[in-house]
Backbone bond lengths (Angstrom), bond angles and torsions (degrees), N, CA, C in turn:
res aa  C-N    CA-C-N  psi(-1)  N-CA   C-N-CA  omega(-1)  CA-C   N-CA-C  phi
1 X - - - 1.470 - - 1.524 108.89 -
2 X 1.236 114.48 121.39 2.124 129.64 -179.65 1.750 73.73 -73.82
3 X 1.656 73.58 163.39 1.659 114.30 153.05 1.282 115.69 -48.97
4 X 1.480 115.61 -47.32 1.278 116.96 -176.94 1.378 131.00 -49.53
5 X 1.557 98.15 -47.72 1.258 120.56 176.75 1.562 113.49 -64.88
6 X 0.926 116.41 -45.63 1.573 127.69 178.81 1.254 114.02 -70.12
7 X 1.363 125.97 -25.96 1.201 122.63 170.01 1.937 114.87 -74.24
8 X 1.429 98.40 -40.71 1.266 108.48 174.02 1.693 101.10 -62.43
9 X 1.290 129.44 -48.78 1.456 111.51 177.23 1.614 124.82 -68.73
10 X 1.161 126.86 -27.92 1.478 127.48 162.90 1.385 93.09 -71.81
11 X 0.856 152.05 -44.86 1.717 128.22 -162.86 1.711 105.32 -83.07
12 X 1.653 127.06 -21.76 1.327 127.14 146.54 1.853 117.05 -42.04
13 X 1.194 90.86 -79.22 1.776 106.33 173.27 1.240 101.30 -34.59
14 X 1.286 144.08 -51.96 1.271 132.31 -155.01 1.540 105.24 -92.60
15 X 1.024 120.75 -13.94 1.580 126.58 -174.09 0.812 92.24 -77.98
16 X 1.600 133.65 -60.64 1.520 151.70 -163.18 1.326 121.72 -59.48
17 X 1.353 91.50 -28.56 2.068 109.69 167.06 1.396 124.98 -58.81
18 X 2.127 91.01 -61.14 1.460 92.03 -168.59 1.686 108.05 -78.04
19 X 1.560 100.70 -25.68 1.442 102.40 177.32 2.098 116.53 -39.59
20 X 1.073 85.31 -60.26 1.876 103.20 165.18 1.352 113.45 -39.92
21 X 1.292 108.45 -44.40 1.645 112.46 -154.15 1.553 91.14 -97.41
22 X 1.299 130.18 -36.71 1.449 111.52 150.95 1.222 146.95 -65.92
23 X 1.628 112.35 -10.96 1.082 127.31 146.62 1.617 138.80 -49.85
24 X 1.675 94.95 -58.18 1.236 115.70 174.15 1.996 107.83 -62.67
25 X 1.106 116.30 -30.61 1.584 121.81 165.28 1.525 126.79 -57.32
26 X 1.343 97.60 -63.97 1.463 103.46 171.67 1.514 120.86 -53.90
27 X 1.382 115.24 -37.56 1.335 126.69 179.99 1.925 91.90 -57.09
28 X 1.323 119.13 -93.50 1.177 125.65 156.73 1.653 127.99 14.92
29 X 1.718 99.04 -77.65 1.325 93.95 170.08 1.568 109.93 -73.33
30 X 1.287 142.83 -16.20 1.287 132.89 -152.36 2.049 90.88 -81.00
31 X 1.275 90.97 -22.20 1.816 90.28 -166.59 1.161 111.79 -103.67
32 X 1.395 119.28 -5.40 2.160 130.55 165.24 1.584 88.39 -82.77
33 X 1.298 147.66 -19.83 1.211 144.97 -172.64 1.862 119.13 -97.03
34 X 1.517 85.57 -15.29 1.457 86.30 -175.13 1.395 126.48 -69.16
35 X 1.243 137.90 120.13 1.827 118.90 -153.23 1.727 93.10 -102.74
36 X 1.680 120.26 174.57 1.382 122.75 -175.82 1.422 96.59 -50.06
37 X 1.566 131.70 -58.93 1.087 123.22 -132.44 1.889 100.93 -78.69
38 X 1.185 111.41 -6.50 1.332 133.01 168.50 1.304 97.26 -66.27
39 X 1.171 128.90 -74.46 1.424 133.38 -149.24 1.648 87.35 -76.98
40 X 1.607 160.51 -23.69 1.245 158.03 -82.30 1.523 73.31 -163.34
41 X 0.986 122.16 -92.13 1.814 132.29 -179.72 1.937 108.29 -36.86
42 X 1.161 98.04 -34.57 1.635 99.29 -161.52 1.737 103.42 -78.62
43 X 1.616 116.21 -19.11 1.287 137.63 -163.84 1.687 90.88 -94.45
44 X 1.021 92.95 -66.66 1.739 95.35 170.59 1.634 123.43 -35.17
45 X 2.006 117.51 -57.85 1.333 104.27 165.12 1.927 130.92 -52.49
46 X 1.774 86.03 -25.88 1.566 87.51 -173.80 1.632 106.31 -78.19
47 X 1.040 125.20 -25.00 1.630 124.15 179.48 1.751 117.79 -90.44
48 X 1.176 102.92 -13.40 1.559 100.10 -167.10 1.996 103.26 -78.35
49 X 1.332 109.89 138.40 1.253 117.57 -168.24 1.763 90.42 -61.04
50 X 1.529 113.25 175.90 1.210 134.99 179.38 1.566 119.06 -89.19
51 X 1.110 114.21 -5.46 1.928 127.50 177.87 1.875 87.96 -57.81
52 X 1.291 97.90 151.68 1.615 113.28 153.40 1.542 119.36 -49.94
53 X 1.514 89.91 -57.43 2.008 95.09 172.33 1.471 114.74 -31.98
54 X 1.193 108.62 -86.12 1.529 115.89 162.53 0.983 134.34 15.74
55 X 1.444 89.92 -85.78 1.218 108.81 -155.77 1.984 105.93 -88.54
56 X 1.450 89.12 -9.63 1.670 85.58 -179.29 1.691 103.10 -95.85
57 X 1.554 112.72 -0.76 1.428 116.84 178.39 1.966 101.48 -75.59
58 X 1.693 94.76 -46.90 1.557 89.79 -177.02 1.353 115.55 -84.83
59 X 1.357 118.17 3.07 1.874 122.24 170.32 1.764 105.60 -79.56
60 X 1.531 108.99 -32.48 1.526 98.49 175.70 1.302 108.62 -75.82
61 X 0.815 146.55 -27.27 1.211 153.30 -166.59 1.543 129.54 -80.78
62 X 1.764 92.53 -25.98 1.778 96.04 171.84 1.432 84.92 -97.09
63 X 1.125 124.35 -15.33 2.173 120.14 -178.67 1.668 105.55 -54.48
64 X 1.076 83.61 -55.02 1.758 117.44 -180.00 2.062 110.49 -31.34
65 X 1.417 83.83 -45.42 1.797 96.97 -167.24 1.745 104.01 -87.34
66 X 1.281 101.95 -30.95 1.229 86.50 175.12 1.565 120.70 -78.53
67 X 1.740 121.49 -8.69 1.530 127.57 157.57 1.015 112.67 -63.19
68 X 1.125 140.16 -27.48 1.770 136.33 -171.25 1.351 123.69 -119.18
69 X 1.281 115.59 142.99 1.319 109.82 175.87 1.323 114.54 -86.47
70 X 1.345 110.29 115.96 1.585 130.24 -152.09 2.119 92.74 -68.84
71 X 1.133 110.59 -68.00 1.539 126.94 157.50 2.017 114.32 10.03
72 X 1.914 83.34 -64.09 1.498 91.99 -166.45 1.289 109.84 -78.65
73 X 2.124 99.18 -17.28 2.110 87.80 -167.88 1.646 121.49 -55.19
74 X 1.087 121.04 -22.43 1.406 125.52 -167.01 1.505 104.71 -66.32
75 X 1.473 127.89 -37.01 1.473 126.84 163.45 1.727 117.09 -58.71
76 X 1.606 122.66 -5.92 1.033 106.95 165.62 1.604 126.43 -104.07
77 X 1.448 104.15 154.85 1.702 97.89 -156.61 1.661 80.61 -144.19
78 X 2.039 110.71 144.83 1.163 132.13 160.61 1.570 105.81 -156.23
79 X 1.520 102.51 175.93 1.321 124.96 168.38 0.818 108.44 -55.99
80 X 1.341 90.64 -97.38 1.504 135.47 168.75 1.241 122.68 -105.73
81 X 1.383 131.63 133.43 1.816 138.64 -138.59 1.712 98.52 -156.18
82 X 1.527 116.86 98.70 1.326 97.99 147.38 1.293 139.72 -56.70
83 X 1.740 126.48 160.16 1.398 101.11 169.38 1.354 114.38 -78.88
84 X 1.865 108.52 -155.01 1.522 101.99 -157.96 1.121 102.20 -61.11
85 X 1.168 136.13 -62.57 1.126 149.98 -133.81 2.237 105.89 -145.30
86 X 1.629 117.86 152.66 0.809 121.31 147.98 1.627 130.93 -58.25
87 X 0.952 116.44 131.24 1.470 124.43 -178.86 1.289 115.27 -92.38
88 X 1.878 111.13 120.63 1.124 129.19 174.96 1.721 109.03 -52.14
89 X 1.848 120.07 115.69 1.079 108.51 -177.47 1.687 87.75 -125.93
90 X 1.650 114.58 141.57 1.263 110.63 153.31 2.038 121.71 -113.49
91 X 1.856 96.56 177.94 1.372 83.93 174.48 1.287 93.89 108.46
92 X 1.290 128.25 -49.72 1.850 119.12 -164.61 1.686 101.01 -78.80
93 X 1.511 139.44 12.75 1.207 126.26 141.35 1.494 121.74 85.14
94 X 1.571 102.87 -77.18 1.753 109.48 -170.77 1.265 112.83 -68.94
95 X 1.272 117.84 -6.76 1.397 113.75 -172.29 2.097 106.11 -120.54
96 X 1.080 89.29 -4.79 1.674 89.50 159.03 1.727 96.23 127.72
97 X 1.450 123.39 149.11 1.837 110.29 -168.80 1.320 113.87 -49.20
98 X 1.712 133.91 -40.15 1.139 137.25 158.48 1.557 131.84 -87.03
99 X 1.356 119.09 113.20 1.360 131.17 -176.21 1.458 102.86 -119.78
100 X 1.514 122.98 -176.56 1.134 148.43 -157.18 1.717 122.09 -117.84
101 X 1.083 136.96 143.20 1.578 132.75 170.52 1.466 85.75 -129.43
102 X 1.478 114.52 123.96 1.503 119.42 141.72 1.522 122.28 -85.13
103 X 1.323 107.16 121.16 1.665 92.55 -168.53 1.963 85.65 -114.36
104 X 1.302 104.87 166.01 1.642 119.66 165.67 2.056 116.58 -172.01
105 X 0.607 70.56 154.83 1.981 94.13 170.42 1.245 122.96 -95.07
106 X 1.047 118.38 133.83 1.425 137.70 -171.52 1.882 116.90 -123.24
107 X 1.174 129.31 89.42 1.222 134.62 -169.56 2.075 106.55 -105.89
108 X 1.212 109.50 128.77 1.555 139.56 160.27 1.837 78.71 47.33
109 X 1.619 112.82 63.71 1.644 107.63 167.15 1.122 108.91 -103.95
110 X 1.610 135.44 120.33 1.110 129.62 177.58 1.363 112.71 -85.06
111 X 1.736 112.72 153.77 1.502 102.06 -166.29 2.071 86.38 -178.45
112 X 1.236 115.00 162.19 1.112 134.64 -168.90 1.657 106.58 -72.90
113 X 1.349 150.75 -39.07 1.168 171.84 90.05 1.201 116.69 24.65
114 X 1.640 132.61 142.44 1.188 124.80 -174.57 2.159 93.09 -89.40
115 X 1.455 93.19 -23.78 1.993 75.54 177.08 1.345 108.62 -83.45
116 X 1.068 108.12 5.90 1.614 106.59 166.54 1.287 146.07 -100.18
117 X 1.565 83.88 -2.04 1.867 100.03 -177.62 1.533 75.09 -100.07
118 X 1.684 103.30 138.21 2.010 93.53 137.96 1.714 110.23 -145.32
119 X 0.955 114.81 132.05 1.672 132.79 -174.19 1.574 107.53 -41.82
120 X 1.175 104.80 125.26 1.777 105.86 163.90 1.358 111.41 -15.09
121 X 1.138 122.54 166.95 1.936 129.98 171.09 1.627 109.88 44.14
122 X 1.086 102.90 5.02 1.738 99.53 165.58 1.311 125.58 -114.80
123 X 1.293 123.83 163.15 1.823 123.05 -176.60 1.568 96.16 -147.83
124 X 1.626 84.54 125.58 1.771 107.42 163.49 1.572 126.22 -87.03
125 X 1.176 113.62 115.77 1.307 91.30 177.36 1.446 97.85 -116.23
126 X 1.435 100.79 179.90 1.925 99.62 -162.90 1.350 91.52 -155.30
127 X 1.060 119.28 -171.08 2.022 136.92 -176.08 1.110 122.14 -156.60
128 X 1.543 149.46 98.31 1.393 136.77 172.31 1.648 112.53 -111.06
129 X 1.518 98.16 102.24 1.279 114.59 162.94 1.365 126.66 -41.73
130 X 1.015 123.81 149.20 1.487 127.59 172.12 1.502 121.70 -110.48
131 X 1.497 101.45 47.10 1.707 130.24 -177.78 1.215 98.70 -124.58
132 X 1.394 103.68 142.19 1.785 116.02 165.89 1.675 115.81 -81.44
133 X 1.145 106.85 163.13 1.455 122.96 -174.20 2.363 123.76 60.34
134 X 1.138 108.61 -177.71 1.275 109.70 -157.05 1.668 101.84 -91.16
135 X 1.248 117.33 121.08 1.520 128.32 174.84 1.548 95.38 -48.76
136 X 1.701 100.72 149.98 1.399 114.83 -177.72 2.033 98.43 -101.84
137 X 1.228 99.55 -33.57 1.328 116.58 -160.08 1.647 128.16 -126.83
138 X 0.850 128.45 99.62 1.571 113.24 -169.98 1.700 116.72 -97.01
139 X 1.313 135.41 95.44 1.590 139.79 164.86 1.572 136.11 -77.95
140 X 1.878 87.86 11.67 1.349 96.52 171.14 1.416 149.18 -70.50
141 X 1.176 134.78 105.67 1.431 129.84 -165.11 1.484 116.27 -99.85
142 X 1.404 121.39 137.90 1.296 124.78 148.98 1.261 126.64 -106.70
143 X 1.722 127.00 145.66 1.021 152.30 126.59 1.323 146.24 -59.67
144 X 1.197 145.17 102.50 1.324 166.87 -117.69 1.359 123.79 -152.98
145 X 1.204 117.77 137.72 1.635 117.99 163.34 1.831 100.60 -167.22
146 X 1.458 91.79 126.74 1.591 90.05 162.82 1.427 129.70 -99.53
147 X 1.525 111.66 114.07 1.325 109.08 -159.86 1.734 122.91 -63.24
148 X 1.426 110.13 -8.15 1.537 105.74 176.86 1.623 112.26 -92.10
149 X 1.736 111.36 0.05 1.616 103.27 -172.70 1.472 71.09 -134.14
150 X 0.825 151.66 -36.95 1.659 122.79 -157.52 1.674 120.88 95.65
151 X 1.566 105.57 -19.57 1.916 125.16 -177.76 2.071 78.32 -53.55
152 X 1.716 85.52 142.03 1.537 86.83 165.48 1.734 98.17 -171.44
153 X 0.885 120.43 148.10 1.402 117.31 -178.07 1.497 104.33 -174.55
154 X 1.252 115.14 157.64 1.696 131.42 165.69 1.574 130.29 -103.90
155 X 1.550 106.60 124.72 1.852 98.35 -174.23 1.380 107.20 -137.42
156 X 0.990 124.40 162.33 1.879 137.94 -151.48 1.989 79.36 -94.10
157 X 0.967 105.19 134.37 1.364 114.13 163.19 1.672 118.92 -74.75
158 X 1.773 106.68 60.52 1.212 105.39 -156.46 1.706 113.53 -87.45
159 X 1.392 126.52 -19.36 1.265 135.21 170.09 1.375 118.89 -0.78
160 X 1.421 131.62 138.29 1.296 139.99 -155.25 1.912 96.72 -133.91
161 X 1.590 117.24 131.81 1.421 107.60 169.40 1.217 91.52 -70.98
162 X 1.694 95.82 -157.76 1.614 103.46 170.99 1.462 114.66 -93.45
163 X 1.218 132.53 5.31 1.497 134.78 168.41 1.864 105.70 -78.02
164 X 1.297 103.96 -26.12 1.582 113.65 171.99 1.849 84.31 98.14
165 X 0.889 119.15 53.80 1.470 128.11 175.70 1.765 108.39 -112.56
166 X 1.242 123.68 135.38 1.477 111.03 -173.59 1.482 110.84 -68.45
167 X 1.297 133.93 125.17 1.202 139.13 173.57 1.543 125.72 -81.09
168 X 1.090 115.97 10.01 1.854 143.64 156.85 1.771 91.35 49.50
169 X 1.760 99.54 40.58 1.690 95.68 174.53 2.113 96.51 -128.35
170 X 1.140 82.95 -175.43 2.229 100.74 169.78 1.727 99.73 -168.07
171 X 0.976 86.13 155.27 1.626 105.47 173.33 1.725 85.45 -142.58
172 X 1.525 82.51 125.15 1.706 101.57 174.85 1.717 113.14 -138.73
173 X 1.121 119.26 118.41 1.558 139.06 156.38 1.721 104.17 -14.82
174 X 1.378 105.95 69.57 1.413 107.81 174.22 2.065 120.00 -71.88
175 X 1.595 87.32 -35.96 1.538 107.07 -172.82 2.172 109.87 81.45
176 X 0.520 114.22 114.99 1.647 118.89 -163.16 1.683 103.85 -42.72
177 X 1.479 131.29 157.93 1.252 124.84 -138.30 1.010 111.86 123.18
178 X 2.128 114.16 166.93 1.463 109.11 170.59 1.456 82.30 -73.62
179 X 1.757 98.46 178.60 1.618 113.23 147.23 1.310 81.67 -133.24
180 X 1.751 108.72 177.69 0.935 141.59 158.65 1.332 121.11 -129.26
181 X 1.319 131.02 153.15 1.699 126.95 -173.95 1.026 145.49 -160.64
182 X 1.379 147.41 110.87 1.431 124.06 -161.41 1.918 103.88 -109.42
183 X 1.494 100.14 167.01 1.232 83.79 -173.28 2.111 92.93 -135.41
184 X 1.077 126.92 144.29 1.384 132.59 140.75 1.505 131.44 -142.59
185 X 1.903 107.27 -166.95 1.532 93.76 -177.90 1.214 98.52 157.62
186 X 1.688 119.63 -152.77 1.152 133.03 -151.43 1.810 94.78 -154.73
187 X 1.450 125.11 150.44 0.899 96.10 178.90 1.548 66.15 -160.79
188 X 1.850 125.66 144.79 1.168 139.92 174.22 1.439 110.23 -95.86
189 X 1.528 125.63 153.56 1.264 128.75 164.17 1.853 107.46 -141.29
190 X 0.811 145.48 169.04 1.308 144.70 158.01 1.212 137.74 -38.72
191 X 1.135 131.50 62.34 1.714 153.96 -147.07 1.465 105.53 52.01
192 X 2.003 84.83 69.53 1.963 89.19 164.39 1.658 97.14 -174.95
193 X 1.186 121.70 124.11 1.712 127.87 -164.17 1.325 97.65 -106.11
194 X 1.902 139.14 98.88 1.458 108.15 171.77 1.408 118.04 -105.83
195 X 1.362 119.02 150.86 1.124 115.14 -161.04 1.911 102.13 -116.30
196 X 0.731 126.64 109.57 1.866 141.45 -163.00 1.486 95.83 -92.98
197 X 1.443 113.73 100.38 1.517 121.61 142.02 1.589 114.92 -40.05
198 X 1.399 123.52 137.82 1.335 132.98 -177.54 1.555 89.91 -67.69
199 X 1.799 96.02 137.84 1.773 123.08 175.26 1.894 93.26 -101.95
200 X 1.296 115.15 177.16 1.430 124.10 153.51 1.582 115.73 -149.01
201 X 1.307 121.76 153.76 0.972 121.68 171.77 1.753 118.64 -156.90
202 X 1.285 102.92 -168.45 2.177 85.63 163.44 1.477 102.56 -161.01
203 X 0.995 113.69 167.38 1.721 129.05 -151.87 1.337 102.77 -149.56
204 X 1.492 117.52 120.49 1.832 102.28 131.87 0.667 109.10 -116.51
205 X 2.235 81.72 176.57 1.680 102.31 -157.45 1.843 78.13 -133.18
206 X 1.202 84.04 148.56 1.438 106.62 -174.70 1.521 121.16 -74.45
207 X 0.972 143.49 160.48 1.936 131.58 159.51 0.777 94.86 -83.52
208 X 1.760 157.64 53.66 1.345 131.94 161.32 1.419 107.79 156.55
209 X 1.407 110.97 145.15 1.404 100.69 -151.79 1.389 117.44 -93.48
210 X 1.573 128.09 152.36 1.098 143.55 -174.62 1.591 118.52 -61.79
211 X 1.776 104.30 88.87 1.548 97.58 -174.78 1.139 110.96 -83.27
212 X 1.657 98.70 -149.65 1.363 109.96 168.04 1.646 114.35 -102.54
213 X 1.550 135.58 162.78 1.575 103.14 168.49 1.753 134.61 -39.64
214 X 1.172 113.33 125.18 1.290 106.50 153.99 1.556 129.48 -43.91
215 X 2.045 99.72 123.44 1.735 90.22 172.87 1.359 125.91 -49.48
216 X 1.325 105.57 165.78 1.694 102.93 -176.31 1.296 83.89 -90.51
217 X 1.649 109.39 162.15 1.691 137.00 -178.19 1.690 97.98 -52.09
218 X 1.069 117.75 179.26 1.719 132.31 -178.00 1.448 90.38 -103.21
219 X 1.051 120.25 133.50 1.655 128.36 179.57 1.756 116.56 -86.52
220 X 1.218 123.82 100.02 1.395 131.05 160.41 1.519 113.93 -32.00
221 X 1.233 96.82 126.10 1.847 93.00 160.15 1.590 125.65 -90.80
222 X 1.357 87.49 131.22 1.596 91.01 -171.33 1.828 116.95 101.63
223 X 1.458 99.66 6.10 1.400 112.86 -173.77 1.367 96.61 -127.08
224 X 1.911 112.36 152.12 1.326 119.06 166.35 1.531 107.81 -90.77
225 X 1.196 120.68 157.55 1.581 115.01 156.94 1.232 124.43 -139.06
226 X 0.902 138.89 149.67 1.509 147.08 161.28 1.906 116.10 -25.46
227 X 1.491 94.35 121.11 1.804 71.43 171.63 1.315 105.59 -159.23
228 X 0.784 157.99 151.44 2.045 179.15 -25.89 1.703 88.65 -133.96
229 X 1.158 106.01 125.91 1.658 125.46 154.23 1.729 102.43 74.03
230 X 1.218 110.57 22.24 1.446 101.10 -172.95 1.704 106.24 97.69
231 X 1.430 139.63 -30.23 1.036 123.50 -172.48 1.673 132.88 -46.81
232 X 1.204 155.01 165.45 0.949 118.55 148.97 1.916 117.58 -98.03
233 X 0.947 109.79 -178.73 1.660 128.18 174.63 1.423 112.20 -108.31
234 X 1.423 124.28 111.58 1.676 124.19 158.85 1.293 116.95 -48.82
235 X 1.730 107.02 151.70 1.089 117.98 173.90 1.958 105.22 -39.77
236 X 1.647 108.43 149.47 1.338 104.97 174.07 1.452 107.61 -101.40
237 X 1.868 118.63 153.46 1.121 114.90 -142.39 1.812 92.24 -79.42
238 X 1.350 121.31 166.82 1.122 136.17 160.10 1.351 123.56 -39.10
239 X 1.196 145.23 137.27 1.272 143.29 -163.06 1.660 94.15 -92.97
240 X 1.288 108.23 133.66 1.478 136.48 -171.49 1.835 102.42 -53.25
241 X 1.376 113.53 150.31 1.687 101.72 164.50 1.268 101.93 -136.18
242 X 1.411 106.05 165.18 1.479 95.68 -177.40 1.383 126.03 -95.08
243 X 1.449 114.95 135.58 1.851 102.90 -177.16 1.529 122.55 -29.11
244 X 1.315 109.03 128.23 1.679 117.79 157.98 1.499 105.79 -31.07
245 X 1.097 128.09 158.67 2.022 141.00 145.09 1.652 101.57 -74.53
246 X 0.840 118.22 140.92 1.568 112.22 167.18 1.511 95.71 -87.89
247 X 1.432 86.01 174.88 1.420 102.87 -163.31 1.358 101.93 -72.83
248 X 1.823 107.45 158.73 1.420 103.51 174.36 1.580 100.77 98.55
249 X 1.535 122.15 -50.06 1.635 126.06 -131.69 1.930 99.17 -78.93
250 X 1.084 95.40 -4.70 1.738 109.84 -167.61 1.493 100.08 -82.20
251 X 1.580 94.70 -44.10 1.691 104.45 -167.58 1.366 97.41 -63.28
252 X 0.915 117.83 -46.16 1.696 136.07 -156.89 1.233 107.77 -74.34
253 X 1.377 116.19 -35.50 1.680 110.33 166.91 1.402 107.29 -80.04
254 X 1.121 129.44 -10.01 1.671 107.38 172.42 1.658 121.50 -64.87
255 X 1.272 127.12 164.19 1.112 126.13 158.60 1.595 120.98 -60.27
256 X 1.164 129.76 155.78 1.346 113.75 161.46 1.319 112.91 -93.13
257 X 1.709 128.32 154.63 0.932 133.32 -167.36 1.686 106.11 -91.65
């Protein structure tokens, strides 16, 4: 083996090095770069069943992220939040071949109803068709990811009222955060099959639930305190006592013996 040759093989080897070692980098940085909602979406392709439905529920949904600036969602806050848009559903018939699903989320809404309470770190989502009479069947699914933790998962909108009738809702373990979500499916009625194009939308959910104001503190006497808009509050007055009896007045109310 010449010089020549040997030079040509160290200058192989060395290509082959850094080539690697830029490899091994990019890999590296590509995964210090990866944010939750990355890892949230990426969990989602690996779990979502193989049907078209599916999989075109979790294709709107990474579509979805690239419309919004993921950044700003955390400044938005609701109750209750439809998604973007109504979802093109066909199949339900009486109301013409193409009808509508309004779907939305409901986060820490208080309300008289057990579907109306829902616990901090959770999100309801629900569906109201624009068909008459009571679903036999519910095939609705959501998709999920919260973009500040990365939690993301999919569940059949299987909920039961109390007649054991499908209630076309879920409450799912979001963990507080934006989420984001798409929803589709199938949903039966009594000679009428509808079939719900995936909607999207996004929600937060709070760490903690939406009271009412906190009472103000009990006011010390003889103390200032803090009170509405910055003002302060004067000492509060002394609690009243009741007049002495003058003297004598005890004797004087007795009977005489």
């Amino acid at each position: 083996m010449n010089g020549r040759t040997i030079a040509r093989a160290i200058t192989a080897a060395t290509a082959l090095g850094i080539g690697a070692v830029l490899t091994f980098s990019g890999t590296a940085a590509a995964d210090e770069t990866r944010t939750p909602l990355d890892s949230g979406l990426g969990h989602l392709t690996e779990i979502a069943p193989p049907d078209p439905a599916a999989q075109a529920g979790v294709d709107a949904l990474t579509r979805y992220t690239t419309l919004v600036d993921v950044a700003e969602l955390r400044h938005v806050s609701s109750v209750f939040t439809p998604f973007a848009y109504a979802a093109p559903t066909f199949g339900c018939g009486s109301n013409g071949p193409i009808t509508t699903i309004i779907a939305a989320a409901t986060t820490d809404g208080p309300g008289t109803t057990p579907d109306l309470n829902v616990a901090a770190g959770t999100l309801r989502f629900s569906a109201t068709p624009s068909h008459s009479g009571a679903p036999l069947a519910s095939g609705l699914v959501v998709a999920w990811v919260n973009v500040n933790t990365g939690a993301s998962g999919i569940a059949p909108l299987d909920d039961l009222t109390e007649y054991r009738q499908p209630s076309l809702s879920k409450t799912v373990n979001s963990g507080p955060g934006t989420v984001i979500a798409s929803m589709w499916g199938i949903i039966d009625y009594p000679f009428a099959h509808c079939v719900m194009t995936p909607t999207v939308g996004l929600f937060v959910v709070p760490d903690k639930p939406v009271g009412l104001p906190a009472a103000p503190p009990p006011r010390t006497p003889g103390l200032i305190t803090p009170g509405p808009n910055g003002t302060e509050v004067g000492p509060a007055p002394a609690p009243e006592t009741a007049p002495s009896a003058p003297a004598g007045a005890e004797a004087q109310a007795e009977p005489a013996r």
